[in-house]
PAROLUM-209087 format. One record per residue: residue in one letter; y, z negated, x of N, C-alpha, C in turn. Coordinates in Angstrom, 3 decimals. Layout:
% PAROLUM-209087
res / n_py / n_pz / n_px / ca_py / ca_pz / ca_px / c_py / c_pz / c_px
A / Y / Z / X / Y / Z / X / Y / Z / X
...
***
This chain:
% PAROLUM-209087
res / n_py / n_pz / n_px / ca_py / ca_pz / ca_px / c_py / c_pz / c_px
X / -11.707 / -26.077 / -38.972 / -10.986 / -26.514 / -37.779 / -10.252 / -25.320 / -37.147
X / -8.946 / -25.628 / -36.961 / -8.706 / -24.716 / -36.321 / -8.357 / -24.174 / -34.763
X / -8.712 / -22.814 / -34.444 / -9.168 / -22.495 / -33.153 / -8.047 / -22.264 / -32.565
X / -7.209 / -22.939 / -31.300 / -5.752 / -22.790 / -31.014 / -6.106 / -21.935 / -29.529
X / -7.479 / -21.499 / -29.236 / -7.243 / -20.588 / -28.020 / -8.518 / -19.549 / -28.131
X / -8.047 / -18.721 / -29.307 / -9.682 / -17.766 / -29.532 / -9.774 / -17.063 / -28.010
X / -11.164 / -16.767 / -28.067 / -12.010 / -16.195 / -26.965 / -12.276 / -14.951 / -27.877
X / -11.239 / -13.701 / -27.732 / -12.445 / -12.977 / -28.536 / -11.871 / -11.025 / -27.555
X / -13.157 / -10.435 / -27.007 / -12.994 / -9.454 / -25.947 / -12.273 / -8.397 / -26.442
X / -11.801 / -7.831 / -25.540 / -10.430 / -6.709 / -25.649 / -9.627 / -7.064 / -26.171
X / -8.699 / -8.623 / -26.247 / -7.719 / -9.336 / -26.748 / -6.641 / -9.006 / -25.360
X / -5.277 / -8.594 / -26.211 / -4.154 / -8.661 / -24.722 / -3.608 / -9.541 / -25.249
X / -2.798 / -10.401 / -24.412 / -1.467 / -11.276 / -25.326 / -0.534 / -10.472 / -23.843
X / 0.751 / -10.451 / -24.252 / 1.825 / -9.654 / -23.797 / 2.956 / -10.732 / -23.403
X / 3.547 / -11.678 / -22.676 / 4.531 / -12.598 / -22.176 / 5.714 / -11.804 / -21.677
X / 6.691 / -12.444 / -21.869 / 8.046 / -12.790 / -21.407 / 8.172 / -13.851 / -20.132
X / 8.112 / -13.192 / -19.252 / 7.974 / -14.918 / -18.290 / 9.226 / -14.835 / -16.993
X / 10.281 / -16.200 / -17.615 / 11.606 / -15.946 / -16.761 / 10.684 / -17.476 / -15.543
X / 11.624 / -17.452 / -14.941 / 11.794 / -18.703 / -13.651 / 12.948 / -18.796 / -12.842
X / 13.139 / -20.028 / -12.098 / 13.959 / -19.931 / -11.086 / 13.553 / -19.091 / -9.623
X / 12.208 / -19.036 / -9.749 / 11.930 / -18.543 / -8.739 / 12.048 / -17.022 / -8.395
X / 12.414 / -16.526 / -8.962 / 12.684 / -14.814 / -8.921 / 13.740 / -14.620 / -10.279
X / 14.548 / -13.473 / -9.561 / 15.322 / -12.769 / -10.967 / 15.216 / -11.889 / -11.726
X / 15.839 / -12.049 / -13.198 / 15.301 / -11.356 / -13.682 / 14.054 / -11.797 / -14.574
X / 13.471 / -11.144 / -15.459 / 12.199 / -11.715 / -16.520 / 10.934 / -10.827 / -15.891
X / 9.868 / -11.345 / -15.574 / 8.570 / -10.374 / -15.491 / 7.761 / -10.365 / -16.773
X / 6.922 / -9.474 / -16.927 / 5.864 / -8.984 / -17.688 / 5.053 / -9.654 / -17.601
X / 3.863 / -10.675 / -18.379 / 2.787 / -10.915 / -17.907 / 1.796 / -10.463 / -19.087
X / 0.934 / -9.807 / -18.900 / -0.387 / -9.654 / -19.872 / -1.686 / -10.092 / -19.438
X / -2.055 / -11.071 / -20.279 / -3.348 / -11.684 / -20.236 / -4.259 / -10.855 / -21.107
X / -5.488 / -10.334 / -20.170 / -6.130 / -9.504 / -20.833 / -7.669 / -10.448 / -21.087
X / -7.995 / -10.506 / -22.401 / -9.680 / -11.018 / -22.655 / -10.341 / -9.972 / -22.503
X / -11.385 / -9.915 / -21.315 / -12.393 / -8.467 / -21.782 / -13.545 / -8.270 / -21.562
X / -13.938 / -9.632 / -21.778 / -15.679 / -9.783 / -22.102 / -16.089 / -11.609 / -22.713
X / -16.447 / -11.633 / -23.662 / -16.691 / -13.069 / -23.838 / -18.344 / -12.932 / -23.694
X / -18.991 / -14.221 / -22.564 / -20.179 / -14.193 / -23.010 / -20.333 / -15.648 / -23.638
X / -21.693 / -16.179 / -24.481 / -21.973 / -17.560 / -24.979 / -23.071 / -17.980 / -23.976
X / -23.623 / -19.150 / -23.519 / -24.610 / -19.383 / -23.243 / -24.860 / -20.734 / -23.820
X / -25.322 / -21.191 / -24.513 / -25.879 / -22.176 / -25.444 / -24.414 / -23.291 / -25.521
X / -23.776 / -24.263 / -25.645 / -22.990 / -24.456 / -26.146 / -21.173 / -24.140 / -25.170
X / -21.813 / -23.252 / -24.340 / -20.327 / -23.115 / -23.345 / -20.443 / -20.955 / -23.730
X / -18.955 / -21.267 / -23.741 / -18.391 / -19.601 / -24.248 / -17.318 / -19.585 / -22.487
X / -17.975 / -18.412 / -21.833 / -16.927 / -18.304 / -20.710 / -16.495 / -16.663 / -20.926
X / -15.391 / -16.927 / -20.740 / -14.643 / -15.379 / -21.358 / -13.825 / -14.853 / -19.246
X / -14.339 / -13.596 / -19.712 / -13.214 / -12.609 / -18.526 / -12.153 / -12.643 / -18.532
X / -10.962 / -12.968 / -17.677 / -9.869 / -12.679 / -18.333 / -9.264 / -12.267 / -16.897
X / -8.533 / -11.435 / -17.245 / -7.433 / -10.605 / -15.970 / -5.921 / -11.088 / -16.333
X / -5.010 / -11.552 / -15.527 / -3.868 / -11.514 / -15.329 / -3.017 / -10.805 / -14.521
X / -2.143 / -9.711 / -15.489 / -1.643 / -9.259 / -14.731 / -0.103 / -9.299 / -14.672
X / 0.636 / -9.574 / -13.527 / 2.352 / -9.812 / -13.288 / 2.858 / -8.606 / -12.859
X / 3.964 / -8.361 / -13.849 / 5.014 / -7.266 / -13.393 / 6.048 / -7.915 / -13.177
X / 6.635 / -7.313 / -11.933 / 8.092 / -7.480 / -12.113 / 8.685 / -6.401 / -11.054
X / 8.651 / -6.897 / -9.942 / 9.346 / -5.069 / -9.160 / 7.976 / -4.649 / -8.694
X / 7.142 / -5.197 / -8.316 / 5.719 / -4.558 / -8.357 / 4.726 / -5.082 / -9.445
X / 3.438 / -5.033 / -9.206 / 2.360 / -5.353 / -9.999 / 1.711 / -5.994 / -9.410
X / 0.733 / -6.996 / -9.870 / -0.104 / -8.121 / -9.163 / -1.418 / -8.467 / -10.385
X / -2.836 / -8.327 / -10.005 / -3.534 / -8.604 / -11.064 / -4.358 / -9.566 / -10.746
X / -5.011 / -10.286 / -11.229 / -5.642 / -11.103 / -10.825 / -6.641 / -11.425 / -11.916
X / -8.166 / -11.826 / -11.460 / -9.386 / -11.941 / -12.598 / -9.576 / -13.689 / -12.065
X / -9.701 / -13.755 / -13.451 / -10.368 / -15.247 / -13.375 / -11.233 / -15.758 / -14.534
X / -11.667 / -16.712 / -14.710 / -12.456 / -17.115 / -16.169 / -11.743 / -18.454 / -16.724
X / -11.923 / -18.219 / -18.529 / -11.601 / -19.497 / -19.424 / -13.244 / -20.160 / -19.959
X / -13.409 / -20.778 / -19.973 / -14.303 / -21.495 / -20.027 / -14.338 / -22.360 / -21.149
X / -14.604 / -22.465 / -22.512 / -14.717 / -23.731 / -23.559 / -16.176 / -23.956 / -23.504
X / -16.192 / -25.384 / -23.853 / -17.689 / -25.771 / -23.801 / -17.240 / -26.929 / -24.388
X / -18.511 / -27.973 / -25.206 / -18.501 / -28.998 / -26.001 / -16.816 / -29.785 / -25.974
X / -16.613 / -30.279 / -25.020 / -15.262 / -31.011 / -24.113 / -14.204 / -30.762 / -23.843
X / -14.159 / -29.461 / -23.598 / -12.729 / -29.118 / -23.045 / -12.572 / -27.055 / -23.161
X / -11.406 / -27.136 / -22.823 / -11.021 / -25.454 / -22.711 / -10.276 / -25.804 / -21.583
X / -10.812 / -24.757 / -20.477 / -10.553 / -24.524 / -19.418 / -10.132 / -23.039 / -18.720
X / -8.855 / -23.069 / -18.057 / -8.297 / -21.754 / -17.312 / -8.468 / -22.094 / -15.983
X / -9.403 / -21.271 / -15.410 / -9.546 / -21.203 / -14.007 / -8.375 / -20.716 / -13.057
X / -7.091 / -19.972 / -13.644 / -6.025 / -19.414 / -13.107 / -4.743 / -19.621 / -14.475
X / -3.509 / -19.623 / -14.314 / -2.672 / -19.298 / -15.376 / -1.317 / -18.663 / -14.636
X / -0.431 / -18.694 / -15.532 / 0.855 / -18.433 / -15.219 / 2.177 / -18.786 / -14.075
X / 1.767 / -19.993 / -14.692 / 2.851 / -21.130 / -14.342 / 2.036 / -22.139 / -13.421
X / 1.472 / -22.727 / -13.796 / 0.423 / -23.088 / -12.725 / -1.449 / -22.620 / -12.401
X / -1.790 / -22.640 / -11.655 / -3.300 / -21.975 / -11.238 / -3.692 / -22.656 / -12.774
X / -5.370 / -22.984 / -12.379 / -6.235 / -23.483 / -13.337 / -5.894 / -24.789 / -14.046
X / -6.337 / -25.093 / -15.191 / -5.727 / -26.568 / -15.898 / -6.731 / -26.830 / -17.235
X / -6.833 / -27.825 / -17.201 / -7.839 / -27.996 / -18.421 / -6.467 / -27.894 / -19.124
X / -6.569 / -26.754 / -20.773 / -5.759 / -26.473 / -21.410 / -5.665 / -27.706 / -22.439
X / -7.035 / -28.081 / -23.197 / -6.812 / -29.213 / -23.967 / -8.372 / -29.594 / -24.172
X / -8.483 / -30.803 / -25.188 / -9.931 / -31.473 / -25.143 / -10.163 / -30.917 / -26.000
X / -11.748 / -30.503 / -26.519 / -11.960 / -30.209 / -28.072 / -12.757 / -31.396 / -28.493
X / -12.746 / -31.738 / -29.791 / -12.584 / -30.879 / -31.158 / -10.344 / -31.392 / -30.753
X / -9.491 / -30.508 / -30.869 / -8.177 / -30.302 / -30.318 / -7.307 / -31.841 / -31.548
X / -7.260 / -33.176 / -31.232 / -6.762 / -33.798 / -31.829 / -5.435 / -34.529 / -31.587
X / -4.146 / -34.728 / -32.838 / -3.671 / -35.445 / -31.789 / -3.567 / -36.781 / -31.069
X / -2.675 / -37.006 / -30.583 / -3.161 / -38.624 / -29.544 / -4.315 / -38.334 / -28.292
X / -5.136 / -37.120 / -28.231 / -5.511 / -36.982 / -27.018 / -4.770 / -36.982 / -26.112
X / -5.468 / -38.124 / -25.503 / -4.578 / -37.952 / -23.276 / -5.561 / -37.503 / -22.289
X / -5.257 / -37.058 / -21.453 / -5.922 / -36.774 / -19.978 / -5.449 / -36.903 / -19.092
X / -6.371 / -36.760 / -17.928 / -5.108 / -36.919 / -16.647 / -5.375 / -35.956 / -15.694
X / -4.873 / -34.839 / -14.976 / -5.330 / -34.001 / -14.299 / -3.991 / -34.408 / -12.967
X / -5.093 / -35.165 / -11.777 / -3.884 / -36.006 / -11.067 / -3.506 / -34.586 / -10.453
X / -2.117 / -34.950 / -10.292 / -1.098 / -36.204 / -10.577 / -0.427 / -36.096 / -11.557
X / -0.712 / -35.361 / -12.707 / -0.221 / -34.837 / -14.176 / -0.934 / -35.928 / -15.440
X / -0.390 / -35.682 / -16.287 / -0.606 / -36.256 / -17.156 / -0.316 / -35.970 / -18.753
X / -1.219 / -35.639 / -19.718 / -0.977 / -34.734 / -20.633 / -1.333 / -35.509 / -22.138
X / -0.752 / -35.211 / -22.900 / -1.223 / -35.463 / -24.546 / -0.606 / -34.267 / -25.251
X / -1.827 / -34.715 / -26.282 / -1.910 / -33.418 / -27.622 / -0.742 / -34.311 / -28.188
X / 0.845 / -34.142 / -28.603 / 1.825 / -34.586 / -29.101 / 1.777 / -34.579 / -31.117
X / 1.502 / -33.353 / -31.154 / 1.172 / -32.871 / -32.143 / 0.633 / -31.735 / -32.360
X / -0.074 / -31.635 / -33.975 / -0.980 / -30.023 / -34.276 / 0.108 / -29.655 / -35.636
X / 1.150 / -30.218 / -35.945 / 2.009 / -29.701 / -37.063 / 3.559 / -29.016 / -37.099
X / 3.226 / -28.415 / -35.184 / 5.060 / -28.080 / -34.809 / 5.045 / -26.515 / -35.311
X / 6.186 / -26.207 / -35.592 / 6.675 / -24.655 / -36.177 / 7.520 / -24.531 / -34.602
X / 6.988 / -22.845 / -34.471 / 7.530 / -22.487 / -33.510 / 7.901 / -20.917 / -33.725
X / 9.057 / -21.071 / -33.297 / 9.858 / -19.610 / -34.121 / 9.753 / -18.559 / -32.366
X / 9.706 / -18.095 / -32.160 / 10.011 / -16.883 / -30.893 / 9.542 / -15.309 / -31.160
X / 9.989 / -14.232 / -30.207 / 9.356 / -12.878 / -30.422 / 8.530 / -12.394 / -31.673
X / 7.500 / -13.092 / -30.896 / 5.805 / -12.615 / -31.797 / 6.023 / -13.181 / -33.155
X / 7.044 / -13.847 / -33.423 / 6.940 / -14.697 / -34.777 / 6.655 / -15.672 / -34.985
X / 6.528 / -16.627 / -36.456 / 7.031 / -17.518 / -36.796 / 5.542 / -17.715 / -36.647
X / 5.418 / -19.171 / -35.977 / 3.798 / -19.722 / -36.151 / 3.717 / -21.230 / -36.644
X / 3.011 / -21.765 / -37.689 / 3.271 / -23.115 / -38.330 / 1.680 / -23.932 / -37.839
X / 2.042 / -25.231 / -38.110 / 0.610 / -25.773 / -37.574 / 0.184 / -25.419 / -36.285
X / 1.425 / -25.329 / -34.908 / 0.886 / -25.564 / -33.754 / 0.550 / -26.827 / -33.421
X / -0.714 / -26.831 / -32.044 / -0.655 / -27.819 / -31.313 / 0.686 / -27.781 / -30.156
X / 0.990 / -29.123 / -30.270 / 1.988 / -29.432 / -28.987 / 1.909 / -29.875 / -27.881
X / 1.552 / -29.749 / -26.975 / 1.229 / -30.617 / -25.939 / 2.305 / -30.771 / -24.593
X / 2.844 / -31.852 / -24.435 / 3.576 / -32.610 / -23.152 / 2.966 / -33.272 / -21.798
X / 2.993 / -32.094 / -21.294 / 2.046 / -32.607 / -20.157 / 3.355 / -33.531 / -18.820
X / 3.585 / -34.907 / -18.212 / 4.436 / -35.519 / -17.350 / 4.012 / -34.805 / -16.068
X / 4.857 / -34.379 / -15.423 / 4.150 / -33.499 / -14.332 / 4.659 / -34.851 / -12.841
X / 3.649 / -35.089 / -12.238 / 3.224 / -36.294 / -11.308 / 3.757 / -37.578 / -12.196
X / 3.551 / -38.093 / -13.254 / 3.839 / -39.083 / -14.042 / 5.071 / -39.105 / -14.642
X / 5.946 / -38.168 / -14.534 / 7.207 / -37.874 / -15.097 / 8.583 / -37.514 / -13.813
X / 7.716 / -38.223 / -12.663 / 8.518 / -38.226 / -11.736 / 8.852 / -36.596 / -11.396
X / 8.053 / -35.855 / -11.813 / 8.776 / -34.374 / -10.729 / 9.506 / -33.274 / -12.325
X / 9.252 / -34.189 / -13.575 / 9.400 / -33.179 / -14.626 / 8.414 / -33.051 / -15.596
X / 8.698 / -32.421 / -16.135 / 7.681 / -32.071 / -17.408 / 7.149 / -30.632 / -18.229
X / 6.174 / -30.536 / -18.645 / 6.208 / -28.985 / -19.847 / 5.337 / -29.273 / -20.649
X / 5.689 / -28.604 / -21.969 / 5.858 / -28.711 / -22.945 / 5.110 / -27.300 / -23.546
X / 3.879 / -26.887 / -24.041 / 3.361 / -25.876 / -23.984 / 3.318 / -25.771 / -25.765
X / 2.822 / -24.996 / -26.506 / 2.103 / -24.692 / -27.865 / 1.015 / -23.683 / -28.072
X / -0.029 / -23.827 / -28.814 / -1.033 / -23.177 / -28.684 / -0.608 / -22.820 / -30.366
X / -0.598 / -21.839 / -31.150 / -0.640 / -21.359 / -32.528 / -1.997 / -21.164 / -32.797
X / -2.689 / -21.710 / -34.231 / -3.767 / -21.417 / -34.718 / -4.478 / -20.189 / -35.099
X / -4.837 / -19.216 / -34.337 / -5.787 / -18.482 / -34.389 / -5.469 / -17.378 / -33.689
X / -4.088 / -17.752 / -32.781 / -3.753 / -16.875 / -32.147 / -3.324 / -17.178 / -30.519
X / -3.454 / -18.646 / -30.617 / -3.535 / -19.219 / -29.049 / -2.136 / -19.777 / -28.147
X / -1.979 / -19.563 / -27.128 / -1.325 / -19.833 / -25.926 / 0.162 / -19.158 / -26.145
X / 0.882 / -19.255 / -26.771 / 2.305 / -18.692 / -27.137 / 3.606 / -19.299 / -26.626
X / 3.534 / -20.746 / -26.209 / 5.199 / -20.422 / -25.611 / 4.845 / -21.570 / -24.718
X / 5.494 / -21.761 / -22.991 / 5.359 / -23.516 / -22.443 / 6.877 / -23.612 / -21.762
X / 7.518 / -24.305 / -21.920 / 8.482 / -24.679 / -21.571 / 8.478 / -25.390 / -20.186
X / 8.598 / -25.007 / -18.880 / 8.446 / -26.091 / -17.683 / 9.404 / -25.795 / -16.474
X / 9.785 / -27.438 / -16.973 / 10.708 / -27.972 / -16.110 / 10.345 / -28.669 / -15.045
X / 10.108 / -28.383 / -13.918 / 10.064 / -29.453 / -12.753 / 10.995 / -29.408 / -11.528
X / 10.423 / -30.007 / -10.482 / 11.399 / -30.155 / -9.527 / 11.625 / -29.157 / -8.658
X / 10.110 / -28.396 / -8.201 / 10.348 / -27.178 / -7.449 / 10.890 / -26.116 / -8.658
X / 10.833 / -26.207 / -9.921 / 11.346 / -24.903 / -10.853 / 10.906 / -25.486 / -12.297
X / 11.837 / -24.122 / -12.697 / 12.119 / -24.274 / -14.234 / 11.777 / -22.931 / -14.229
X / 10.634 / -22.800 / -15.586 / 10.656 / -21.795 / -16.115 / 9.809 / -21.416 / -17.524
X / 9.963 / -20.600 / -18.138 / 9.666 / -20.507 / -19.630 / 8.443 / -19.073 / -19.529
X / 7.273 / -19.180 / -20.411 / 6.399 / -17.961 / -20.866 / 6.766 / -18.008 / -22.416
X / 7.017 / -17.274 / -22.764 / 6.806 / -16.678 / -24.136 / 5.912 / -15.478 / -25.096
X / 5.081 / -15.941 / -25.672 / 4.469 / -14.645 / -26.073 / 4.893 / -13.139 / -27.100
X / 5.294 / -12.585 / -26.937 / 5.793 / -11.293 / -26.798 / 4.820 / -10.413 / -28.345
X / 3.174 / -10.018 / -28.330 / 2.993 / -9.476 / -28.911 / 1.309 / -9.691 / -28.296
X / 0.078 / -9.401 / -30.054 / -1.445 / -9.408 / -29.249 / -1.560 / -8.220 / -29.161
X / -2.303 / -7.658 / -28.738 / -3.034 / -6.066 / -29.112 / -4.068 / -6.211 / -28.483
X / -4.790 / -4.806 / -28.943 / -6.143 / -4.670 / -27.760 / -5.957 / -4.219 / -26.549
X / -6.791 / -4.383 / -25.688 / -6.854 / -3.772 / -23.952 / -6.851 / -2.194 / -23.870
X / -5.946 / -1.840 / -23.273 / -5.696 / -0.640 / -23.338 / -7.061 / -0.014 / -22.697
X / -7.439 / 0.832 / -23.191 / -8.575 / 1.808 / -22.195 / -7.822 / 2.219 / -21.320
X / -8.837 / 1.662 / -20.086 / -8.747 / 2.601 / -18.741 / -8.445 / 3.952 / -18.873
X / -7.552 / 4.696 / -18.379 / -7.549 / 6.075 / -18.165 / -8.865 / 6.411 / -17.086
X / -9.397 / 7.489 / -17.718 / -11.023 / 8.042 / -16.951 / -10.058 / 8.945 / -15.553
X / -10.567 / 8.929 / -14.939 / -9.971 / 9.589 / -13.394 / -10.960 / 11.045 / -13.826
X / -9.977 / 11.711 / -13.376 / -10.223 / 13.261 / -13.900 / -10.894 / 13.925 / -12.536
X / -11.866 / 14.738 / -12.298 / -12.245 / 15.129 / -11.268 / -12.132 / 16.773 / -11.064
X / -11.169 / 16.853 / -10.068 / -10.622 / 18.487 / -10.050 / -11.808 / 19.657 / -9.258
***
């Protein structure tokens, strides 16, 4: 089966993230940097941090367990159940006043980071279609890579950029 949002510590993913709401493209890096398990739920650390004329970081937790994968914070919008597991398609949910299905797990998606085959697709109607829509992809074994969202207060696109590991802290030097 494959895993469309690994949990695995000192993971960065690196974004491209434009909007209407500011000019210009910001930086975003999602940093993984601690996964713990506790019997069938995996809740992972994760820091977000936004560049654009300043810096902004923010810690929150992802959460998978039997049911679902869950972001307590994201990008584009705060927290969101990302998708149901075991990840099939024809899954729906409803996170009011939204409304989401797994569209497909067989889309090719070409951007930055490269060519990824066998994504999940998911179209989430944002307040039932009435305010807009987005359109996200998760790539198999490498996760959360591009969402397309259009709504009424804004339009705007994340793209994933590049993974690496978490940079080590620089140690503060004591004079």
């Amino acid at each position: 089966m494959s895993d469309y949002f690994p949990l695995k510590a000192q993971t960065r993913y690196e974004y491209k993230f434009t909007s209407t709401e500011f000019e210009g493209a910001a930086k975003v890096f999602i940093d993984i940097l601690e996964v713990k398990k506790k019997g069938a739920k995996t809740v992972a650390q994760a820091r977000m941090i936004f560049e654009l004329r300043d810096s902004h970081t923010t810690a929150y937790t992802i959460t998978r367990d039997a049911k679902w994968l869950t972001t307590a914070d994201g990008v584009i919008i705060g927290g969101r159940r990302e998708f149901p597991l075991p990840a099939k398609e024809g899954s729906k949910w409803d996170e009011y006043p939204d409304a989401s299905e797994v569209v497909s797990l067989s889309d090719k998606v070409s951007i930055k980071a490269g060519k990824f085959a066998k994504c999940m697709k998911i179209v989430t109607m944002l307040a039932g279609g009435d305010s807009g829509k987005s359109v996200r992809y998760y790539a198999p074994g490498v996760g959360y890579i591009l969402e397309e969202y259009n709504g009424e207060d804004k339009t705007c696109e994340l793209e994933l950029l590049a993974v690496t590991k978490v940079p080590e802290e620089k140690k503060k030097t004591r004079k």
